[in-house]
C-alpha positions as CSV (number, residue, x, y, z in Angstrom):
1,X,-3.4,-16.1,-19.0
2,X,-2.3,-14.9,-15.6
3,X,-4.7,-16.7,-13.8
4,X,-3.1,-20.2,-15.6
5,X,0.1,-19.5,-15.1
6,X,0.3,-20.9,-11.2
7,X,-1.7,-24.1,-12.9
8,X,0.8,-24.5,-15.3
9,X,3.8,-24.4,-13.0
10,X,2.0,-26.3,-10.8
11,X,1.5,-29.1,-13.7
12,X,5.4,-28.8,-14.7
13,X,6.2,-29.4,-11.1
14,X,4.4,-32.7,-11.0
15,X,5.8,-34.2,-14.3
16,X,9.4,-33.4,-13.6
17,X,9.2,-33.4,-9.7
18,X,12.4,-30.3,-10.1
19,X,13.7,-28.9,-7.4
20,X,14.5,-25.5,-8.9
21,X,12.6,-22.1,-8.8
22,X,10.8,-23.5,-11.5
23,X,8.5,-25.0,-9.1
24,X,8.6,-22.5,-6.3
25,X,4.6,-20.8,-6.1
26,X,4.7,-17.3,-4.8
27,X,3.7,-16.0,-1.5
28,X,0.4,-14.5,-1.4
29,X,-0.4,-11.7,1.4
30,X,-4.2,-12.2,2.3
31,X,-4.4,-10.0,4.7
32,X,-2.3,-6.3,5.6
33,X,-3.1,-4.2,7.9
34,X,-1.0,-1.4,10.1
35,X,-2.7,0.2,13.1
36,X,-1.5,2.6,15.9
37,X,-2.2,2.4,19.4
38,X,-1.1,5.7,21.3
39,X,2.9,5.5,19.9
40,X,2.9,2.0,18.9
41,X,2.5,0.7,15.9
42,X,1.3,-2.7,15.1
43,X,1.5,-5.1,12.1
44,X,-0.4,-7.7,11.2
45,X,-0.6,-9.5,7.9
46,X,-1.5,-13.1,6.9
47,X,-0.5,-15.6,3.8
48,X,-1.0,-18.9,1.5
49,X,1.0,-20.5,-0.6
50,X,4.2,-20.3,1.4
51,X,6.3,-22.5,-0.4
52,X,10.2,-21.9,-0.4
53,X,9.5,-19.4,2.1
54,X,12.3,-18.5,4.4
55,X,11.2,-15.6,6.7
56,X,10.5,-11.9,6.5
57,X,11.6,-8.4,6.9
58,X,9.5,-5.1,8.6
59,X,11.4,-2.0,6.5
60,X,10.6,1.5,7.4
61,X,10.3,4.3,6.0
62,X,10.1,8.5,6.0
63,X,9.9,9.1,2.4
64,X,8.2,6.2,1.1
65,X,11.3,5.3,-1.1
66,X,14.3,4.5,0.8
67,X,13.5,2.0,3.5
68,X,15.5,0.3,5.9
69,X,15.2,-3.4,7.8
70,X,13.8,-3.0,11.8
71,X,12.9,-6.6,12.2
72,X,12.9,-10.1,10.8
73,X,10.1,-12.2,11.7
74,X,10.6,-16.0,12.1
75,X,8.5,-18.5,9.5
76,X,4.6,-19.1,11.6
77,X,1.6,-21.0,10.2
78,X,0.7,-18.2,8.2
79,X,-0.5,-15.5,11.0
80,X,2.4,-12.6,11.7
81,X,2.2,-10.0,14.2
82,X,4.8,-7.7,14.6
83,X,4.6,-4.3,17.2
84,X,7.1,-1.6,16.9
85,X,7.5,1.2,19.9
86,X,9.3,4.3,18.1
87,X,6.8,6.0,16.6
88,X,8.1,9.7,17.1
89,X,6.5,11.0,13.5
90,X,4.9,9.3,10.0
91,X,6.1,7.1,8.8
92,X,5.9,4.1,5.9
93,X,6.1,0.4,6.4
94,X,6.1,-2.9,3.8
95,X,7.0,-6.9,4.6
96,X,10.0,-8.3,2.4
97,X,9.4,-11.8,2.2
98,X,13.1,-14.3,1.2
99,X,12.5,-17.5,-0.4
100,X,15.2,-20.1,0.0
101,X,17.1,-19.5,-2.2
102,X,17.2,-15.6,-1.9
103,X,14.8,-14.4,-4.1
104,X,11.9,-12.3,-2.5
105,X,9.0,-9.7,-3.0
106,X,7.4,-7.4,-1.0
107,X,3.8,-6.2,-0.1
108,X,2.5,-3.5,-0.4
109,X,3.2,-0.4,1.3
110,X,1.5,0.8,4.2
111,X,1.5,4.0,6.1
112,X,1.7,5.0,10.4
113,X,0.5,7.8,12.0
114,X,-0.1,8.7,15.6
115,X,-1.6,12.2,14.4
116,X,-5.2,13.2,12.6
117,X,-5.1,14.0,9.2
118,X,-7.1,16.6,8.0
119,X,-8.1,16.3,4.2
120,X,-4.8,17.5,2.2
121,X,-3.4,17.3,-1.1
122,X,0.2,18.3,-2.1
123,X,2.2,18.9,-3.0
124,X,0.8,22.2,-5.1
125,X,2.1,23.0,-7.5
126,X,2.4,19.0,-8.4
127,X,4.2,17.4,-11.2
128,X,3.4,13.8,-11.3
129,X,2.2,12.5,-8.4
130,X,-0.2,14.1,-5.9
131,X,0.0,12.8,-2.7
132,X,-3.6,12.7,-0.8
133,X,-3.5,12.4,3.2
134,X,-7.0,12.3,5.3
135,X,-8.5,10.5,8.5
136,X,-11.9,8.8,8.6
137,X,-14.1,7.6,11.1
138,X,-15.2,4.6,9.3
139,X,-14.3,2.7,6.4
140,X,-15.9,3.6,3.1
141,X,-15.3,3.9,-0.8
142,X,-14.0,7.9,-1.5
143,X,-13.7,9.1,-4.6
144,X,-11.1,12.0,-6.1
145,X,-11.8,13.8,-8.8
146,X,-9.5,15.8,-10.9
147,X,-11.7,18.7,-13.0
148,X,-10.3,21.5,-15.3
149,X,-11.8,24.8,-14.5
150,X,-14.1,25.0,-16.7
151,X,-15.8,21.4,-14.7
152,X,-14.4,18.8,-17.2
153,X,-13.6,15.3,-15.6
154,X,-9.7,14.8,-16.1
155,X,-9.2,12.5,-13.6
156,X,-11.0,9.4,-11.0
157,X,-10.1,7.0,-8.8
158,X,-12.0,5.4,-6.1
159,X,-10.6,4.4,-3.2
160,X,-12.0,2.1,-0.1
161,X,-10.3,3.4,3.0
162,X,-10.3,2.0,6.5
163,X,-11.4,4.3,9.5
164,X,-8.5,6.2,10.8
165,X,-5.2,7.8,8.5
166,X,-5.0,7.1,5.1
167,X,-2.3,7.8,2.9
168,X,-2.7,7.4,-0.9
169,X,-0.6,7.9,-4.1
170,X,-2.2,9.3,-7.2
171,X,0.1,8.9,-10.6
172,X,-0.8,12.6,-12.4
173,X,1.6,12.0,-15.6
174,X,-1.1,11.8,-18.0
175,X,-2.7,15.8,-16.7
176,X,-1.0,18.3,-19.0
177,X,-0.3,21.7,-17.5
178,X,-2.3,23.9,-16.2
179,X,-4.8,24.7,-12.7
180,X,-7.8,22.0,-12.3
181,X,-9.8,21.9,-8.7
182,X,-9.6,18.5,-7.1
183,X,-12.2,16.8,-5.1
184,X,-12.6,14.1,-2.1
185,X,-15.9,13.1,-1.3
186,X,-18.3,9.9,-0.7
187,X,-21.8,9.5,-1.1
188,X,-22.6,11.3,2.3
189,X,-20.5,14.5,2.0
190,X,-17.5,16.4,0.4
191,X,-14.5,16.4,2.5
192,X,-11.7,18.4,0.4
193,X,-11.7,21.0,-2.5
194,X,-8.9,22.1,-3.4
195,X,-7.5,24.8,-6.4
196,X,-4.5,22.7,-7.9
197,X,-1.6,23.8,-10.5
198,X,0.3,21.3,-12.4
């Protein structure tokens, strides 16, 4: 049904030829990407579908939850490059895109680093979200694994991460109490085990 529903718009739009949100198609990011260059971070990202569009925000972030506007970027054929020179320490970064007629979205989040991360999980103890940090020298799919003490599986996700820092989220509200060992590894080698309590 989801896949239709941008068909189905699209069809309305036709027969009644509206000029109302009804016929406004969302902006689709393509392409996201954040890398840093000594203490200078630069953003790139790409789009389709850019109907209604008006223009878009850079917000920053230190906590990954309260972000604030640096920069609005102007409407392009679909390409955007944005380069920011204050990188003092971590930090968190996502686009706002504005329609017309002030509705908007954003992408997803992306994190900066000028620093090396060595494989770490916290925080410990965690509640319900375990926050994984780690730098690799090339992209690859990575796995972490969540197993009680006595080695049962409780938890899995894999992950393809691009070479360099990587920041990822894991939602733990499903993992009652208790201490599990957690895992980060890829086909070649184990990078992170770690004694976790929840």
């Amino acid at each position: 049904m989801k896949k239709l529903l941008p068909l189905i718009l699209l069809f309305l739009c036709l027969q009644s030829f509206a000029q109302d949100s009804l016929c406004t198609l969302p902006v689709t990011f393509t392409s996201l990407k954040v890398n840093v260059d000594a203490r200078q971070v630069k953003i790139e990202w790409q789009t389709e579908s850019e109907i209604n569009n008006d223009h878009y925000e850079v917000e920053k972030s230190f906590n990954g939850k309260d972000f604030i506007k640096i920069a609005t970027t102007a409407i392009t054929p679909s390409r955007y490059y944005y380069a920011y020179d204050e990188l003092n320490h971590p930090a968190f970064y996502r686009i706002k895109q504005l329609d017309k007629d002030n509705r908007y979205s954003y992408s997803k989040i992306m994190f900066a680093s000028n620093k090396i991360f060595y494989p770490e999980v916290a925080p410990n103890p965690f509640k319900d979200e375990l926050n994984v940090s780690l730098f690799v020298q090339r992209k690859s799919t990575y796995k972490v694994a969540i197993r009680s003490m006595t080695g049962q599986l409780v938890s899995v996700k894999e992950l393809f991460l691009s070479s360099g820092n990587n920041f990822i989220k894991i939602n733990t509200d499903s993992i009652t109490s208790g201490t599990y060992v957690v895992s980060i590894s890829n086909t070649e080698q184990v990078l992170l085990t770690q004694k976790i309590i929840k």
